[in-house]
N, C-alpha and C positions, 0 to 999 in steps of 0.2 A: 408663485415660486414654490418647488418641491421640497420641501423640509428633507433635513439630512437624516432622519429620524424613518419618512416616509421614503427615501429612497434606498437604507439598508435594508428596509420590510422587505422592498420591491428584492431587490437581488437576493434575497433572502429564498422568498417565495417562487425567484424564477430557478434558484438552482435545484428544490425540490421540486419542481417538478418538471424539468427538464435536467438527466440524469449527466447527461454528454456537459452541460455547463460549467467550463473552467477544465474542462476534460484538457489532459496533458498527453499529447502524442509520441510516444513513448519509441515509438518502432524505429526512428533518423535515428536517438540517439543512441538504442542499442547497437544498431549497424555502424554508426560511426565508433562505437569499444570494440566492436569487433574488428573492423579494418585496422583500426589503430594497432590491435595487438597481432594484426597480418594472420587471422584465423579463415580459415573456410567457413561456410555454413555447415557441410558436413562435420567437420572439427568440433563446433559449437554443439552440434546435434547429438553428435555420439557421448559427448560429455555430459551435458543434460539429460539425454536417454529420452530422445524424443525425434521426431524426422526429420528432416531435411527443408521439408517442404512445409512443415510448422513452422521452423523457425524464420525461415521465410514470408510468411504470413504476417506472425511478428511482425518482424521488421517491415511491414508495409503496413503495420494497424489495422488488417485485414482480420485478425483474432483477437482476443485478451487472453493471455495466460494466465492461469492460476497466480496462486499467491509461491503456492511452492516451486512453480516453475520459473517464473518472476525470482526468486530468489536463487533458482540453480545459475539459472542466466548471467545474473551479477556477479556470480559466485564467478563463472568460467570466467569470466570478462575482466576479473577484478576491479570492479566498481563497485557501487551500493544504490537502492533503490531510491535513497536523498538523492542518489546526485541527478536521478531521473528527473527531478523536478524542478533542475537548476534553469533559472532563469538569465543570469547574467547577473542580478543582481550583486555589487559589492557587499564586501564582509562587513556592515554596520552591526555596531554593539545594541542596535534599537527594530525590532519590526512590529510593525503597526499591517495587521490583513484583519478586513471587514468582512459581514456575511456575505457570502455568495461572494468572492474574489481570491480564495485559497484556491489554488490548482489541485486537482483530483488522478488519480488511475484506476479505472474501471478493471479488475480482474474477475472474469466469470470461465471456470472450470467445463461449466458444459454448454458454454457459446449461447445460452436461449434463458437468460435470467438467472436467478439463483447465485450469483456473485458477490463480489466486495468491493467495496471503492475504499480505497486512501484520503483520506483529505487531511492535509500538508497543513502542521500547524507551523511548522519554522521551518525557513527557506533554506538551500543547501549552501555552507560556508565553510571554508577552510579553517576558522574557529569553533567553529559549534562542537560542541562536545557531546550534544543529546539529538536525540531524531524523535519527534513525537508526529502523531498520526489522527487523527478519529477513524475508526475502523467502521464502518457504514456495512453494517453485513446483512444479506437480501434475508429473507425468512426459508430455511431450510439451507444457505450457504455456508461453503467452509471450505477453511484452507486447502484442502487436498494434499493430505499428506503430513509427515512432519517437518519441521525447520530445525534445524543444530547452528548457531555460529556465537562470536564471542559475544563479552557483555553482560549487562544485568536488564530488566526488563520489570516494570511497574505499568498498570491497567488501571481503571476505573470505569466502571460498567453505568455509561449514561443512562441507557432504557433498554429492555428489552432480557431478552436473556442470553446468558454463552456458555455453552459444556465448553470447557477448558481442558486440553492433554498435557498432561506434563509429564514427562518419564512415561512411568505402568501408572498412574493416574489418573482417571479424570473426575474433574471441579464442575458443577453445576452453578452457575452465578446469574444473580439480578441485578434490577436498578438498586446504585446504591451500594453494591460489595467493589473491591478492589484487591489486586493481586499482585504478586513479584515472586521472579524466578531467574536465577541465572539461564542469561542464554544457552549455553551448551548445553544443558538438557534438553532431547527431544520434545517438540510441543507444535500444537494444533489446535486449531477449535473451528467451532461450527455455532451455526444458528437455530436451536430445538424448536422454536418458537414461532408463532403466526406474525410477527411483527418486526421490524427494521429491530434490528441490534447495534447500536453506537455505545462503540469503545473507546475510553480517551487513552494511548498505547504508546507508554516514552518506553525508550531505549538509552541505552550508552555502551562503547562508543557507537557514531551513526555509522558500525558497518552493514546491515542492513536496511 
């Protein structure tokens, strides 16, 4: 018999190194905010500031968009990127997620590496008041662009390093530093570094 011990290792080690593992397919449920709110793809497209025929892609999980495009998205849609990740799961006051069993979103900016994965530390609820993340950033990846929306925002830099934008700003940070910033200020970051960069990145409230 497989010890529970040896079988967190396993899921552990299979979600590193299969990147798709727990991967959340994100495209249904955009296209379903967007029928819901009776938009075209063009409508979507021209607000976002991007094609037609992207957005489209999207929605078939045939792309990843960005982090910034991922968030203009929600933004038209009005939804948030929690609730991408909704499983059905009821609003319990308790969640227990193992290694390798957090649902993920792959966003990479130029389709051929160099992206970001989300990995979903609490499930999306109509109580939760926070939205936290580990931010899995490829080496050389980065948000594309700035983000603006409400809230407040605190990081801690598991490994690796992050130029951090904020405002006319930018933060150099390692393993080991930690950060906070009201959301409404412009901000961004990237990966300067030869090595995976993991963020642990709460928010409130979970509108993005």
């Amino acid at each position: 018999m497989v010890s529970s011990a040896k079988k967190r290792v396993s899921q552990s080690t299979l979600s590193r190194e299969n990147p798709k593992a727990g991967a959340v397919a994100i495209g249904v449920r955009l296209r379903h905010a967007r029928l819901t709110k009776g938009l075209s793809l063009r409508a979507v497209a021209d607000q976002v500031g991007c094609s037609e025929s992207f957005v489209s892609k999207i929605e078939n999980d045939k792309v990843n968009p960005s982090l910034t495009t991922l968030h203009k998205l929600v933004r038209v849609l009005e939804t948030n990127i929690a609730a991408l990740f909704s499983d059905g799961a009821d609003d319990s006051s308790v969640q227990i997620f193992r290694p390798g069993s957090r649902p993920l979103i792959r966003m990479d900016p130029l389709r051929h590496g160099k992206g970001i994965v989300l990995e979903r530390l609490l499930s999306q609820a109509r109580s939760t008041l926070l939205q936290a993340n580990i931010h899995r950033i490829d080496p050389g990846g980065e948000s594309d662009g700035r983000i603006e929306h409400e809230g407040e925002e605190i990081g801690y830099i598991l490994q690796g390093d992050l130029e951090l934008r904020i405002d006319e700003k930018t933060y150099l940070l390692s393993a080991g530093d930690s950060f906070f910033f009201p959301s409404n200020l412009p901000h961004g970051y990237s990966n300067p570094g030869a090595v995976e960069t993991q963020v642990i990145w709460i928010n409130t409230p979970p509108t993005f």
